[in-house]
N, C-alpha and C positions, 0 to 999 in steps of 0.2 A: 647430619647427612642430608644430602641431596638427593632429589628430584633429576632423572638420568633421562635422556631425550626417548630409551626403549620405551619407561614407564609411562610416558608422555603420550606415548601411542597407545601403549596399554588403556591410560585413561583414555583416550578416543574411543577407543574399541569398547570400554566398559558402556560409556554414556548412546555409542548404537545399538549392543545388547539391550539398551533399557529404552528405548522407543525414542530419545530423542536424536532426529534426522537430521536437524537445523545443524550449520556448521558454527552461526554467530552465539550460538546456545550451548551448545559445546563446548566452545571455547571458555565459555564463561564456566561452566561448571566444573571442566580440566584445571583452570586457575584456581579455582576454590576447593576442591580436592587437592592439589599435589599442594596447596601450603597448608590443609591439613592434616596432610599424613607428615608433612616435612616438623609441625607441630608436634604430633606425637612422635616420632623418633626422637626430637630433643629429650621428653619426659619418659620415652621406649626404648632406647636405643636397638635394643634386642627385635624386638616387634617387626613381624616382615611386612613386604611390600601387600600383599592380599590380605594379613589379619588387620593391616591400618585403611587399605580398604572397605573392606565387610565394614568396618568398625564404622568409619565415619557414614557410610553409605546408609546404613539405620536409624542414622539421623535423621533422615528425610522422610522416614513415616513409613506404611505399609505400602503405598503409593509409590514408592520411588521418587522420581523425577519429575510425575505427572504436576504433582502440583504444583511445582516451579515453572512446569510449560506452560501449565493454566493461566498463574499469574501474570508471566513473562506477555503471554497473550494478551491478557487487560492490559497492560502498558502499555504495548505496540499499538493497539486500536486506540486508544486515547491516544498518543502522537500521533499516531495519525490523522485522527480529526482534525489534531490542532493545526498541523499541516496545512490541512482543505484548507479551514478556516481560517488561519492566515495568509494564505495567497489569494482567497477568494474576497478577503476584509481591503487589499490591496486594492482590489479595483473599484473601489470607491473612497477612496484616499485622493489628493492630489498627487501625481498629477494623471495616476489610470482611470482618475471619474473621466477624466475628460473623453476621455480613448470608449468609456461604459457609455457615455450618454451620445457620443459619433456613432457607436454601434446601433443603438437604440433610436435615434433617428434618421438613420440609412435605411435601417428596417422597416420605419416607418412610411420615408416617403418613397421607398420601393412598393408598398403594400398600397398606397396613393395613387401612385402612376399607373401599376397593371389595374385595378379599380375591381380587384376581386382578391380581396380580404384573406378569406377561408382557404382559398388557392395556393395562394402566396405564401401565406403562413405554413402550411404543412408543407409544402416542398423545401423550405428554407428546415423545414423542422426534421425533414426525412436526410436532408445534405448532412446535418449535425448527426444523427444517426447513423448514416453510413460512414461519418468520417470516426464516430468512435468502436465502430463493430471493427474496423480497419485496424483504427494502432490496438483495439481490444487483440486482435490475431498476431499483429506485429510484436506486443508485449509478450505473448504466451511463448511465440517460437522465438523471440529473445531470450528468455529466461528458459528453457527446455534446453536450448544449445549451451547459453553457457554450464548449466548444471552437467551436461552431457561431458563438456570441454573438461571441468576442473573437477568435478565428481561430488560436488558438492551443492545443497541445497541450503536456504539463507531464512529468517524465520521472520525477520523484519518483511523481505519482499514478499512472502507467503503471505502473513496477512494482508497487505497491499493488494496484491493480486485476489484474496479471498471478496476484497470488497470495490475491485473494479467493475464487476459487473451488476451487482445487484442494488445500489445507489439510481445508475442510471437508467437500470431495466422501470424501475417505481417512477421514477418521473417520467417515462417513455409512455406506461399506464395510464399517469392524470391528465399528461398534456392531450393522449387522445380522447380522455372521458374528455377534456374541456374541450374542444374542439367537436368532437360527436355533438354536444349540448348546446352548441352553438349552430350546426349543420341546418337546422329551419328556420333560423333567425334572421333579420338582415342582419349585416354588419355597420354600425355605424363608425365614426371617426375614436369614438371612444373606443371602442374593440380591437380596432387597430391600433392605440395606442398601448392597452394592456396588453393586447398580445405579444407586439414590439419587444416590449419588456418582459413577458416573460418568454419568450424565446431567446432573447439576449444572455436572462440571466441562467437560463438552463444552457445553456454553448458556453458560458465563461465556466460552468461549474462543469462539464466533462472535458473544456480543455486543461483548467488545472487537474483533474483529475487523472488525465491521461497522457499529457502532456509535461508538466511541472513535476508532480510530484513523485512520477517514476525516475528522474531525474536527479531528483535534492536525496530517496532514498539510495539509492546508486552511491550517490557521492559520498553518501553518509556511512554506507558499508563499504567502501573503498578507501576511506580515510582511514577508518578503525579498522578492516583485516587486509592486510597486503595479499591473502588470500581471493579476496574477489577481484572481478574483471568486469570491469565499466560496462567496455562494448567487446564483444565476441567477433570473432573476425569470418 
């Protein structure tokens, strides 16, 4: 016996009773429920659609579901780093070193020409901040409309989104303790040139971060549910 598209929804419905919201987590868990109750009917025949529920459902512990969310969660945030850190590992590859180190001494000898260091650098460092508090807003109300459009909420972009902001809020903190620490100093040519670089490498890590990677996850839950929608109209 079979698995009937009603029961299908059934399990939907089971898995939001039980706190999980996620639609990509659900799905996965409606697969591995309806093949085993389809298991115990072979060895049950008799056995209904709810006692082969209840049954299997026990399985999972006193917890329910939670701890699958939980783990399901460690998974996603470790692909996710991997993510960062390999598009971020790209720009010092051939041939994006080249493109990393144009960046790195434009910055420099823009910071050379106006002939005030500390100036130059925090405005170039406040442009990278306001361009990512920008697609930080453009992301939110991208993901709120689609959720709104199809009714459904995705657990991959969730954690995505849990750790858009507070990666770049910690560096936003040291760049200005380094910069404050610097404010009674001259600046010499050396200062410009670490600072170069690390302005560089903090703008290459919130543009993949804000730019790349909300992109590759998209594609990656639009490959795998024909349920998701890329771009919201």
């Amino acid at each position: 016996m079979k698995i009937n598209p009603q029961q299908i929804e059934q399990l939907y419905d089971f898995t939001k009773q039980h706190y999980v919201e996620w639609f990509d987590l659900q799905s996965e868990l409606v697969d591995h429920l309806a093949n085993a109750i389809e298991a115990q009917w072979e060895a049950f025949p008799k056995r209904t659609f709810d006692e082969a529920l209840q049954l299997e459902f026990k399985k999972f512990g006193i917890f329910g579901f939670m701890d699958v969310v939980e783990e399901r969660q460690k998974f996603l945030h470790k692909k996710y780093f991997k993510l960062i850190w390999h598009y971020y590992k790209s720009f010092f590859k051939l041939p994006k070193i080249i493109l990393t180190a144009g960046l790195i001494y434009t910055v420099f000898l823009f910071c050379k020409f106006t002939q005030d260091v500390e100036m130059t650098l925090f405005v170039l460092f406040l442009a990278i901040i306001s361009f990512a508090v920008f697609e930080l807003i453009n992301l939110n109300v991208e993901i709120k409309k689609r959720e709104k459009i199809t009714g459904k909420k995705w657990l991959f972009e969730t954690v995505a989104q849990s750790f858009n902001g507070f990666p770049f809020m910690f560096f936003t903190m040291q760049l200005f303790n380094k910069f404050d620490s610097f404010s009674n100093h001259n600046w010499s040519e050396m200062h410009s040139v670490v600072g170069s670089i690390a302005l560089v490498l903090f703008g290459l890590f919130v543009y993949i971060q804000l730019k790349i990677i909300p992109k590759k996850v998209a594609e990656e839950l639009q490959n795998t549910y024909s349920d998701y929608q890329f771009k919201t109209v």
